[in-house]
C-alpha positions as CSV (number, residue, x, y, z in Angstrom):
1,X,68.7,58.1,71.7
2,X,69.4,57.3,68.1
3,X,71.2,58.7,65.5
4,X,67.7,60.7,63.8
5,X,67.3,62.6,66.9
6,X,70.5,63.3,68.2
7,X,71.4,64.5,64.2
8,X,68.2,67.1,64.5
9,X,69.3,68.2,68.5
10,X,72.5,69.2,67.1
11,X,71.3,71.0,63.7
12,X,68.9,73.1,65.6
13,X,71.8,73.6,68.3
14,X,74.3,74.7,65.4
15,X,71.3,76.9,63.6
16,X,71.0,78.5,67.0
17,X,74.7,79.2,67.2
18,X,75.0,80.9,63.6
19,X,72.3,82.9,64.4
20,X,73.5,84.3,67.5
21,X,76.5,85.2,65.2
22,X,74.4,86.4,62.0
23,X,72.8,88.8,64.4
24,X,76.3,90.1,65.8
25,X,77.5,91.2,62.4
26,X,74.4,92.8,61.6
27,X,74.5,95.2,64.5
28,X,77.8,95.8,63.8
29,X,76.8,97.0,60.1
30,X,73.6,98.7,61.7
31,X,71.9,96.6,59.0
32,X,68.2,94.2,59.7
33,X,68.5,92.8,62.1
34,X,67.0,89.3,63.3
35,X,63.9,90.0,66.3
36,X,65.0,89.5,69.4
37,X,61.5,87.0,70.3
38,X,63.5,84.5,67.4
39,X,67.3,84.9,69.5
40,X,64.6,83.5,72.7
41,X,63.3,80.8,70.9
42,X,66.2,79.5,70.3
43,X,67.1,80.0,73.6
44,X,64.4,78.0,74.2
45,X,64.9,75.1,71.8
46,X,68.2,75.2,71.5
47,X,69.7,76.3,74.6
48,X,73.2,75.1,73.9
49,X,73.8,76.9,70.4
50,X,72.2,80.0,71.8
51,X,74.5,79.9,74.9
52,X,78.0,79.1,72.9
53,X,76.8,81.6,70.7
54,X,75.8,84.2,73.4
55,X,79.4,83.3,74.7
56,X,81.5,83.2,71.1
57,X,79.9,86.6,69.8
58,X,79.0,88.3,73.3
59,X,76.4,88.7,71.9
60,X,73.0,89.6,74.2
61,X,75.0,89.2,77.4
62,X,74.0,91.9,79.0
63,X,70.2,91.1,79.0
64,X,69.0,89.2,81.5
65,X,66.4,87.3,80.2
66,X,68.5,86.0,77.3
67,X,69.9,84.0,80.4
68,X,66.3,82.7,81.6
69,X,65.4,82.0,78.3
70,X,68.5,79.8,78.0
71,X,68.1,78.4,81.5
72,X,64.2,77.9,81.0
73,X,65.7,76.0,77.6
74,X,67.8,73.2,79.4
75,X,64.7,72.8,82.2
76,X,62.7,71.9,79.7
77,X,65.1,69.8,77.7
78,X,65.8,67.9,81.0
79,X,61.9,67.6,81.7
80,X,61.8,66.1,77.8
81,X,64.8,64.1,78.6
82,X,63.1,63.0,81.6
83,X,59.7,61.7,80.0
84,X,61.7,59.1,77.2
85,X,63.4,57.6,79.7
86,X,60.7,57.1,82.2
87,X,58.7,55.2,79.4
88,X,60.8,53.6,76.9
C-alpha cells in the first residue's frame, strides 16, 4: 500500500478517535452533542479510531452495537483488504 492511502487510513482513523473524545466532553457539559448514526460510521470506516477512542474516553461502551459497528468495520476493511491483494 503506498504512502497516499495509508496517510488517508490513518487521518480518518485519528478523526474517528477525536470524535469519540469531542463527544465525551460534550456529555459531560450536557452541551450538543454529535448523533450517535455519525459515532457508527465511524465505527464503520474507521474501526480502529472509534475503538481506541471507545476505550481512551469509555465512551459508548456500554452499547452494544457500538461493538458490531466496530466489528462490522474491520470485516469489511479485511474484505477491502482482501480484493487489492487478490488483483494487484
Amino acid at each position: 500500500m503506498n504512502n497516499f492511502w495509508q496517510s488517508r487510513l490513518l487521518l480518518i482513523n485519528l478523526i474517528a478517535f477525536a470524535l469519540y473524545g469531542i463527544d465525551k466532553a460534550k456529555a459531560k457539559r450536557h452541551a450538543w452533542r454529535i448523533p450517535e448514526r455519525t459515532l457508527l460510521a465511524c465505527g464503520l470506516l474507521a474501526p480502529v479510531g472509534s475503538g481506541l477512542g471507545m476505550l481512551a474516553f469509555h465512551h459508548k461502551v456500554r452499547k452494544a452495537y457500538f461493538y458490531l459497528a466496530i466489528f462490522a468495520g474491520f470485516i469489511l476493511w479485511a474484505a477491502i483488504d482482501y480484493l487489492i491483494l487478490s488483483f494487484s
